[in-house]
N, C-alpha and C positions, 0 to 999 in steps of 0.2 A: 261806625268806622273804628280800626283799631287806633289803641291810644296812642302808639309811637306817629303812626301818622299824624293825626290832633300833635301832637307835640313837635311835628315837622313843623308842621303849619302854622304853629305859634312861635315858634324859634328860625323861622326860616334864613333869615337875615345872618344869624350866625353860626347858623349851621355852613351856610354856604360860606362864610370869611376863611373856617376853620378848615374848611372841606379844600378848599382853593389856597392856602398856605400848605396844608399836606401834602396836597400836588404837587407843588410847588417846590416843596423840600426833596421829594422823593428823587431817583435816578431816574429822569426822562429825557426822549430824544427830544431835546432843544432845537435841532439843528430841521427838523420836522414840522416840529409844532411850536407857535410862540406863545407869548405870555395872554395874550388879548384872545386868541380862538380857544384857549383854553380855559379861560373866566367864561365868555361864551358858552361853553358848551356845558357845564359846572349850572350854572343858571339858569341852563334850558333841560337841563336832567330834572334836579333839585325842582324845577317848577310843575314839571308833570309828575312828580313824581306826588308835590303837595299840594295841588287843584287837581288832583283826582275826587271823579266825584263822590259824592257822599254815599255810605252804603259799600262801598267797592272794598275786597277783602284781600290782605297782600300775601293772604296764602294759596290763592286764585291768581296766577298774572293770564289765564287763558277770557279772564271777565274781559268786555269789553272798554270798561274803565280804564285798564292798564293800554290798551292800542294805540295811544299816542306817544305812550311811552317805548313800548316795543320797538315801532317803526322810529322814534328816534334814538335807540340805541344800535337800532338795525343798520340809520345810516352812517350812522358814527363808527362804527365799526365797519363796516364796506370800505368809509372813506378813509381810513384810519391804514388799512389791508394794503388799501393802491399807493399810500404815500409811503410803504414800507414798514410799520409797526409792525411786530411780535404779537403774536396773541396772550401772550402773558403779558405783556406791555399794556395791550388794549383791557386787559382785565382787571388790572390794579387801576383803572381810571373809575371804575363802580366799586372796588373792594376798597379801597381806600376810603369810600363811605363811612365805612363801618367806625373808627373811632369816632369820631364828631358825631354819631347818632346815639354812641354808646356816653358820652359823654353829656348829652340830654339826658339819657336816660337814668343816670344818675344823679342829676340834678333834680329829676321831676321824681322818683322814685326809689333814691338813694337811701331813705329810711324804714324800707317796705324790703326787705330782703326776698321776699317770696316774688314780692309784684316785678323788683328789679330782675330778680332772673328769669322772670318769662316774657318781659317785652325784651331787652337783651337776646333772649334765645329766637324770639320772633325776626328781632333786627336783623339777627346772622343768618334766619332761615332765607329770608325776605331777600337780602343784597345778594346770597351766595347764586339765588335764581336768575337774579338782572345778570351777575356778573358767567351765568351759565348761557343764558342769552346772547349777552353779547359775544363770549367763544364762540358759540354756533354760528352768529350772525358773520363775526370775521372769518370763519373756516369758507364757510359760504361765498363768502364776497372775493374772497382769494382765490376761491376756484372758478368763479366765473372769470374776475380777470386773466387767471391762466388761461381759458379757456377761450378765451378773446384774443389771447395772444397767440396761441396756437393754432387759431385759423386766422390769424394774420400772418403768422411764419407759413403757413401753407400756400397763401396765393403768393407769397415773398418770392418762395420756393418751387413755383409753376408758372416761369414767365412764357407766354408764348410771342415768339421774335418774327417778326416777316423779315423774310430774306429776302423776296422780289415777287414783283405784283402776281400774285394767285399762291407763292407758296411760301408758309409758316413751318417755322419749327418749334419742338418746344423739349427743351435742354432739364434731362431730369437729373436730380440729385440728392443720393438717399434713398432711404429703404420704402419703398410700395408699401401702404397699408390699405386696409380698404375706406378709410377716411379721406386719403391722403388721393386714392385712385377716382373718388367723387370730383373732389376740386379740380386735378387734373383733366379730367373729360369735359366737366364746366367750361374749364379755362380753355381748353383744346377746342369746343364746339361751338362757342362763342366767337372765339378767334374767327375761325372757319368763315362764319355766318356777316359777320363785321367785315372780314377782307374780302368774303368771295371768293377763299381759295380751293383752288381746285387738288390743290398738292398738301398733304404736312407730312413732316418729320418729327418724327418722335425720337432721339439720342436720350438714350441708357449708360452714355459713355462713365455718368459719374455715379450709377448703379454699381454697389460693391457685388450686390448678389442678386441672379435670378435663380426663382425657385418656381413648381410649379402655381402656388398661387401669385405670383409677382406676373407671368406670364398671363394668367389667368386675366388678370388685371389689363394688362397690355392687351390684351384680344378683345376685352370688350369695348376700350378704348376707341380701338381700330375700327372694329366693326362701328360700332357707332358715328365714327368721323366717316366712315362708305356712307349711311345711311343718310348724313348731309351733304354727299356727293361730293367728299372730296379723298383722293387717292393715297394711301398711308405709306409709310417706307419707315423703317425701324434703322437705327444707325445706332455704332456704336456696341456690337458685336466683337468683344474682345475672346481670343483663343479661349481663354479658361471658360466664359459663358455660354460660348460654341458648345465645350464638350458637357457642359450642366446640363443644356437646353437636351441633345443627343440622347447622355443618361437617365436622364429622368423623359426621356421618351414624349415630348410636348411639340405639338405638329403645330412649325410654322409656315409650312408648305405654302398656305395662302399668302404669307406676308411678304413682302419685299425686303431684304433686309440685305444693308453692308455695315462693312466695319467698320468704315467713318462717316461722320457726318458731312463733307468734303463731296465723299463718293454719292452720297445720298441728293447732296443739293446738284451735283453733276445730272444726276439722274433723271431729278424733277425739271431740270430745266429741259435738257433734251424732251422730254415728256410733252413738253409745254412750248415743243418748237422753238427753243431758244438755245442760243449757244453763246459762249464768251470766246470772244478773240482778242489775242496779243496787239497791241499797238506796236510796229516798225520803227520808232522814232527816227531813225536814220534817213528813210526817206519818206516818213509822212505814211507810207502804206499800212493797211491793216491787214495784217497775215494771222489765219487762225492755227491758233494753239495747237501742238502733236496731243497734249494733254485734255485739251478743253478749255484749260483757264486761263 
């Protein structure tokens, strides 16, 4: 075993006092992390780090020995990412090691100028790994959370609405990607299957831009809600994306399409043998609509 470990391991008690006062002094978010999960975690480093077993070499951290320690630096960093730290934040919590192990190391070696500066050079080679680690482990941990969060703004942003018994709509907003066109026919053929409807409405109203792959996207949508037999109608057809659709030459021949979603839910009703009528309040009669509604 190298000797700086050996000397973790017999100075444990104050290496940690030292290590957890430096913390402690340093600029941290308080407001994140308290004083009691941060002894905690100080504790639970400093201990894997010095009941590593015997044999295990800390210019190695891919040895098996160091695995307990990886995976707790891994979590501590993850959980560090979600509760808002900096990765330079989360890295001064291992680099910040480094004096209180240097300062062993001149106690136990301080008369050996040769010996001090190569456990020294070890200490710095040693912690600058953990604290490479943990960078990676937060970069990591942060992009899953985005990544979580991102397809949770997706189904946010794909509700699919029933409007009356057999027909749904589902009100899009934002740019089409083909991530984005997945959830969307999920959400759209799920609906479908759940309601029984035989109608949906797909509204583009709060689509800035169609283009031919946005289109693209819309088609297979469509086709796919036929496929579970239920009838599509595109609303929300504003003049500018009339003349985009036109220009760029994209055959919606097949598709039903108005320019509101108003005219679209008129459509599907008629479709569906339904109609809405004006109540007469005057005398009780029900007279239908010149309009429908």
């Amino acid at each position: 075993m190298s000797k700086f470990l050996e000397a973790i391991q017999e100075n444990r008690k104050s290496i940690l006092q030292d290590w957890v006062q430096r913390l402690k002094s340093v600029d941290r978010r308080r407001d994140l992390l308290d004083d009691r999960e941060l002894d905690t975690d100080a504790k639970n480093v400093l201990s894997a780090i010095a009941d590593v077993p015997a044999g295990t070499l800390p210019e190695d951290l891919n040895a098996a020995g160091w695995q307990p320690l990886k995976e707790l630096l891994t979590n501590l960093s993850v959980s560090r990412a979600a509760k808002g730290f900096t990765p330079s934040e989360t890295a001064i919590f291992v680099l910040s090691l480094k004096p209180s192990l240097f300062t062993v190391a001149r106690q136990q070696w301080g008369k050996d100028a040769g010996e001090l500066f190569l456990e020294i050079s070890a200490i710095n080679d040693y912690v600058d790994k953990l604290a490479l680690h943990t960078t990676d482990s937060y970069i990591h941990g942060r992009d899953q959370v985005i990544a979580r969060q991102q397809e949770e703004m997706l189904e946010l942003s794909t509700p699919v609405v029933t409007l009356w018994d057999g027909i749904v709509a589902l009100p899009l907003i934002g740019t089409l990607d083909s991530a984005r066109t997945q959830v969307v026919m999920e959400s759209l053929l799920q609906a479908i299957v759940q309601t029984n409807s035989r109608f949906a409405i797909i509204d583009i109203t709060g689509v800035p831009t169609v283009d031919t792959l946005v289109a693209q996207h819309l088609l297979k949508t469509i086709t796919a809600a036929r496929l579970m037999g239920a009838e599509c109608i595109l609303s929300g057809i504003r003049p500018q994306i009339a003349q985009t659709i036109v220009h760029l030459g994209i055959n919606l021949e097949d598709v039903i399409t108005k320019s509101k979603l108003a005219d679209a839910f008129r459509l599907a009703l008629e479709r569906s043998g339904r109609k809405v009528v004006r109540v007469d309040k005057s005398n009780g009669a029900n007279t239908t609509s010149p309009r429908g509604v």
